[in-house]
N, C-alpha and C positions, 0 to 999 in steps of 0.2 A: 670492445669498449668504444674506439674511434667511431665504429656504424652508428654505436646507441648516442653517442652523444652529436654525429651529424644530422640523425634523425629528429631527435628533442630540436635539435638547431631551427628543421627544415618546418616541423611543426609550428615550431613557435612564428615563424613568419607566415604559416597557414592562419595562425591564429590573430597577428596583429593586424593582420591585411580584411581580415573578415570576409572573405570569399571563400563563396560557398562552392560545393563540388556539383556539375553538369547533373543532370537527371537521367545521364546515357552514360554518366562514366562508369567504371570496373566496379564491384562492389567489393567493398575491402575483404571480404572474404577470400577475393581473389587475390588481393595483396598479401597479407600474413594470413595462412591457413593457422589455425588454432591460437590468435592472440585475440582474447577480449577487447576489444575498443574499452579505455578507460573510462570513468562517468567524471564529467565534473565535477570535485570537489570543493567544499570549506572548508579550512581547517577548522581541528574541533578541540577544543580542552580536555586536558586530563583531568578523568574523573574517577571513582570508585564504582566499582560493581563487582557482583559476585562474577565466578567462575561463569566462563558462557559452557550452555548445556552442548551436544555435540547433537550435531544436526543428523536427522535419522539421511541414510544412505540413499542415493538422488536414483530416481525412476525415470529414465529419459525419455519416457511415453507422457508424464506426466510434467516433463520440463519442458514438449513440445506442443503443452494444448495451445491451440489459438493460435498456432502459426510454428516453425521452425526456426524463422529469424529470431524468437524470444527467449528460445534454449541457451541464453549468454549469462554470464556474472558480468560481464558489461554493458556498454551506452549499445542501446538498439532507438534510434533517429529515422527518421524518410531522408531519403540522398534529396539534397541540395536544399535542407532545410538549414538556417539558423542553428547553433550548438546550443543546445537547452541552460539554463541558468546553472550555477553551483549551490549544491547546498548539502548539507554533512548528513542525509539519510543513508544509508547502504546500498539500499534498494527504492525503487520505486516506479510508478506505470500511470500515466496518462491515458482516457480514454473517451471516445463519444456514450455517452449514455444511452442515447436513442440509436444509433446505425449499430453501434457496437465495434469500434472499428479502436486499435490502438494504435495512437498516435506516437510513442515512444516508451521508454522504461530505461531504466537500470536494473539490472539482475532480475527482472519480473517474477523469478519462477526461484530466487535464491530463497532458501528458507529462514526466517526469523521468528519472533515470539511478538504476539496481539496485542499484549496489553486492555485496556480496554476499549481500544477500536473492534473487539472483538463482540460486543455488543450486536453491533450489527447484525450478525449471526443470529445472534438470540430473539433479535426484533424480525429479521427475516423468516424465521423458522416459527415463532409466538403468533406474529402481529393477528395473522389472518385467524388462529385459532381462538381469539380471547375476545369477550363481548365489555369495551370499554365503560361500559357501564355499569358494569357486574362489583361489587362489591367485596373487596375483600381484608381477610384478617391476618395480619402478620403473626407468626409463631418464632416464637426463639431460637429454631433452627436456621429460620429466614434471617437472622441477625449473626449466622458464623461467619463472621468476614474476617479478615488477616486486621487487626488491631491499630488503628493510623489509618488504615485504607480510605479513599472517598466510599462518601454513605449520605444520604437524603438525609435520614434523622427517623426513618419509619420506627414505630415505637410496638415492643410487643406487646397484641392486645389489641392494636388501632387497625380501626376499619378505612380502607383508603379506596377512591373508586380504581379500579387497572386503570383508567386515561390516566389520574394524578401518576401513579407506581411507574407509567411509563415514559410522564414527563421528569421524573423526578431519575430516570434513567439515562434519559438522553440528554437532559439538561447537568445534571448534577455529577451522571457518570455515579449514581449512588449504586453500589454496590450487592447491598442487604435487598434492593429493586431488582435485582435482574436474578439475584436467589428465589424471591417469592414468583416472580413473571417465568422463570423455568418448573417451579416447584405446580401454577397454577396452568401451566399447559401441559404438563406432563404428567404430574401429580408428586413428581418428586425433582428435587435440583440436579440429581444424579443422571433420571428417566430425561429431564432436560437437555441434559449434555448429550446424551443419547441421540436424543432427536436434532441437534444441532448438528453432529456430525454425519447422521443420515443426511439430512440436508444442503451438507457441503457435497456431498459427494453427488446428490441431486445435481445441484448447479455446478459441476464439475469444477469445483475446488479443490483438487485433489490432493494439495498438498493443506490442506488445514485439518488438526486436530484437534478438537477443544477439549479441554479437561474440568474448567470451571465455568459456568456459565456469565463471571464477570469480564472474565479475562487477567484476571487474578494469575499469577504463576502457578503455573502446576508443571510437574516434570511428562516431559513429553509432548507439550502445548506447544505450537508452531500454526503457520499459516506461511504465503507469499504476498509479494505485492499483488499479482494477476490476481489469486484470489480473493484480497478483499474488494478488486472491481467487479470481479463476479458477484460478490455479494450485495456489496450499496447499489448495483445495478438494479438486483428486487429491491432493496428497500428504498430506491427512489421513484421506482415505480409505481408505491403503495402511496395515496393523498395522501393515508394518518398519517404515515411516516414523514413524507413532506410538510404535514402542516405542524408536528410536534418537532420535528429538526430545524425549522423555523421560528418555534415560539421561546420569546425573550424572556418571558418572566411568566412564574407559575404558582401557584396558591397551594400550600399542603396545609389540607382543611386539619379545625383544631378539633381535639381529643376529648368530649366533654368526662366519658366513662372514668378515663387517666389523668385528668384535671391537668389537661397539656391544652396550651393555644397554637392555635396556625401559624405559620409565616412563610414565609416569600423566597422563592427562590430561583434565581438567575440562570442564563443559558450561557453555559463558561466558554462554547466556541466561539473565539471572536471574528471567525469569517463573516457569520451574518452581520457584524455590525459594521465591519470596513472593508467589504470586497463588495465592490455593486455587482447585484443581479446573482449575490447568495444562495444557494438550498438549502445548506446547511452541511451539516459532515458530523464527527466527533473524534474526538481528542482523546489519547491515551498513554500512559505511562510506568511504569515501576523500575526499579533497581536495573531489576534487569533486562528489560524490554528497551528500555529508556523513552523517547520520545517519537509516538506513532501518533499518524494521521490520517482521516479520510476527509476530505473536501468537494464538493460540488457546487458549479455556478451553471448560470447564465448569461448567454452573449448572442445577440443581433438573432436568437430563435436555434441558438446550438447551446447544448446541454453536456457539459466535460465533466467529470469525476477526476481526483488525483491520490494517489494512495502515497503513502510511505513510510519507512518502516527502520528503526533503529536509528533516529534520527538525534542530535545535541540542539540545545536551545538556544547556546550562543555559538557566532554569531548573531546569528538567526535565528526565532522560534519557529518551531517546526510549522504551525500552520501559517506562517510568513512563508517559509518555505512551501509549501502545501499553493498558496497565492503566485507566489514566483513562475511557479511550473502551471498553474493555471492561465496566466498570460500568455506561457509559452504557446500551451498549447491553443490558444485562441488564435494566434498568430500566424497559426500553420492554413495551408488551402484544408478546406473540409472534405476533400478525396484523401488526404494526408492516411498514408499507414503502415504498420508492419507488421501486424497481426489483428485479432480478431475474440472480442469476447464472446465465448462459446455461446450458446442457448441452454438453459434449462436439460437436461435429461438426454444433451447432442454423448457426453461422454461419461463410462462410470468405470467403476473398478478400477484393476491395475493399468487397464491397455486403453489408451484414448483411440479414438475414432478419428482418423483424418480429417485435417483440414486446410484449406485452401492455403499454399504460400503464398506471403504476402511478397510484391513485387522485385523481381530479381537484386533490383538497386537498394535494397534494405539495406542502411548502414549499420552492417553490425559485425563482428566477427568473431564465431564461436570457439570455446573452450577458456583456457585459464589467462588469466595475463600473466606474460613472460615478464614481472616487474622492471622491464627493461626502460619505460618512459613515465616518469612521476605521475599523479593521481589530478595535480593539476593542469596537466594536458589534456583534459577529460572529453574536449570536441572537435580532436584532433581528426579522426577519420572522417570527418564529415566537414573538412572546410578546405578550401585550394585548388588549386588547379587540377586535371586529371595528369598533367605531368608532372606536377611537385609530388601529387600523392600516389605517380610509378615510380620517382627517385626513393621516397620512402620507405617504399615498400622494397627495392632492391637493396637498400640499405639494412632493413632490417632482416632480410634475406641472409646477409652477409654476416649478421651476428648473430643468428638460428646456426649457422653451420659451425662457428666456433665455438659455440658450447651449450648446452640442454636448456634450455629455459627453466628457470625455476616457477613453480607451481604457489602461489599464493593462496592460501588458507581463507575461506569463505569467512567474514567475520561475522561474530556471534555475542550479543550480551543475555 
């Protein structure tokens, strides 16, 4: 007990002092073999949600794509960066879009549920197959959404061009759109899911499952942070995608057949309107996913992504949060990494295909946290001197040996 509480001590003056750790010093890994570096946290309000579903059984081939520093449920940082912001996601990964290089994460590879950031997927795996101009008819099956849910307002019977069904997707996050947009590439919203999942495993996502083509709950539905940078990587690759995850306001033409008028509808992510040099992103949430995020900017001609994933609104809205870690990462040298977004078709199946470790000094340190240092020491192995942080680590040396570390429960809504 005396170690853990000389350690938080020694911590917390790494922390006030805000020095950062050598770029030659030990990587913590070498400090505590199998303690997670904590992630900065927010604290988060009690709130109601269902039962979290139990996460399917972890594949360490698949917790190690893109690098082995990212196989963590903790903070993975580059040594002698800055300690990344706080903010109440579980998880989440910072990344270059263009080199492909990860700048950081929290649990990257920990499993959670999409929400409708899972969208994505759908736009990734659709976009290229659907002629935006093509005309189409909504059918009442394309309208089975969970009841309350976000939805455009597509009306059974009305004829929409796919560009509107797809603005009305990324903007609106309508729901009854990404039914008909699965239904109209696959020929059915089922055949769609299908193909979305093929395509995760394409872009070596390996840990995403889609079950509805909204991102609507379904049992068994998960994804990580890593891979939704896999995925908004294609879909910021593709103009339409950029130039609809861009656009503010969009016109859902009127109904003459259904004696329905048009109207106007807004782009609910509020990154493009107050983070200069926006892409766009999209914004997702239910009971039980809670608050997920994909975000993308622009800075001085570098191109970041930020993912996150089971994220609370206060104090912070998620894509505030989403912003936050977006500075971070601008902040950092552009050589900055610790792993690696895969390529297309580099990994599939059960067994990934090696890849390059990212630099010995990755601050990160795998396996579970020994709940031993609170959740707000979150950038604790990554700030201090290299001899504050061998006191610390002999310290907590000394409280491994007097008794087993308790194992902390991956959290799940």
């Amino acid at each position: 007990m005396r170690a853990r509480v000389l350690a938080a001590a020694t911590v917390a003056v790494l922390l006030s002092t805000g020095t950062a750790v050598p770029a030659d010093a030990a990587p913590p890994t070498a400090l505590a073999p199998g303690v997670a570096a904590p992630c900065p946290k927010l604290p988060t309000p009690a709130v109601t949600r269902p039962p979290r579903p139990t996460p399917p059984e972890p594949v360490p081939a698949h917790r190690a794509v893109g690098g082995e520093a990212l196989a963590t449920p903790g903070l993975v940082v580059p040594p002698g960066t800055p300690a990344p912001p706080p903010v109440t996601a579980t998880s989440w990964l910072v990344a270059d879009l263009d080199s492909g290089e990860v700048l950081g994460g929290c649990g990257p590879h920990e499993y959670a549920t999409p929400a409708s950031v899972q969208k994505l997927l759908l736009a990734a795996t659709m976009l290229p197959k659907l002629d935006p101009k093509q005309v189409a008819t909504v059918t009442r099956e394309d309208l089975d959404i969970e009841p309350g849910s976000s939805a455009v307002g597509l009306l059974v019977g009305g004829r929409y061009p796919v560009e509107t069904v797809w603005l009305g997707l990324l903007l609106q996050s309508g729901n009854e759109a990404a039914n008909l947009l699965a239904r109209l590439g696959a020929g059915s919203a089922e055949a769609g899911v299908r193909e979305m999942n093929a395509e995760a495993r394409r872009l070596g996502a390996l840990q995403t499952h889609a079950v509805t083509p909204s991102g609507l709950d379904g049992p068994g539905q998960f994804t990580s942070a890593y891979d939704l940078a896999l995925i908004a990587r294609v879909c910021f690759a593709n103009p339409t995608f950029r130039r609809y995850a861009l656009t503010e306001r969009a016109q859902i033409p009127a109904q003459p057949a259904l004696r329905k008028r048009g109207f106007q509808i807004q782009n609910e992510n509020p990154l493009i309107y107050d983070y200069p040099g926006a892409l766009g992103g999209k914004t997702g949430f239910t009971d039980l996913a809670r608050h997920t995020y994909v975000g993308a900017a622009e800075r001085n001609g570098r191109r970041l992504v930020v993912t996150l994933l089971n994220a609370e609104r206060r104090p912070v809205r998620a894509w505030e949060q989403g912003a936050r870690l977006l500075d971070w990462g601008f902040s950092l040298p552009p050589d900055s990494s610790v792993g690696r977004l895969v390529q297309p078709g580099e990994v599939t199946g059960d067994v990934a295909a090696p890849t390059p470790a990212p630099d010995a000094g990755a601050a990160v340190a795998a396996g579970r946290s020994s709940g031993g240092a609170p959740e707000w020491l979150g950038g604790a192995v990554v700030g201090g001197s290299a001899g504050l942080v061998g006191l610390l680590a002999a310290l907590l040396a000394v409280g491994r040996r007097r008794r087993r570390p308790r194992r902390r429960a991956v959290q799940w809504d």
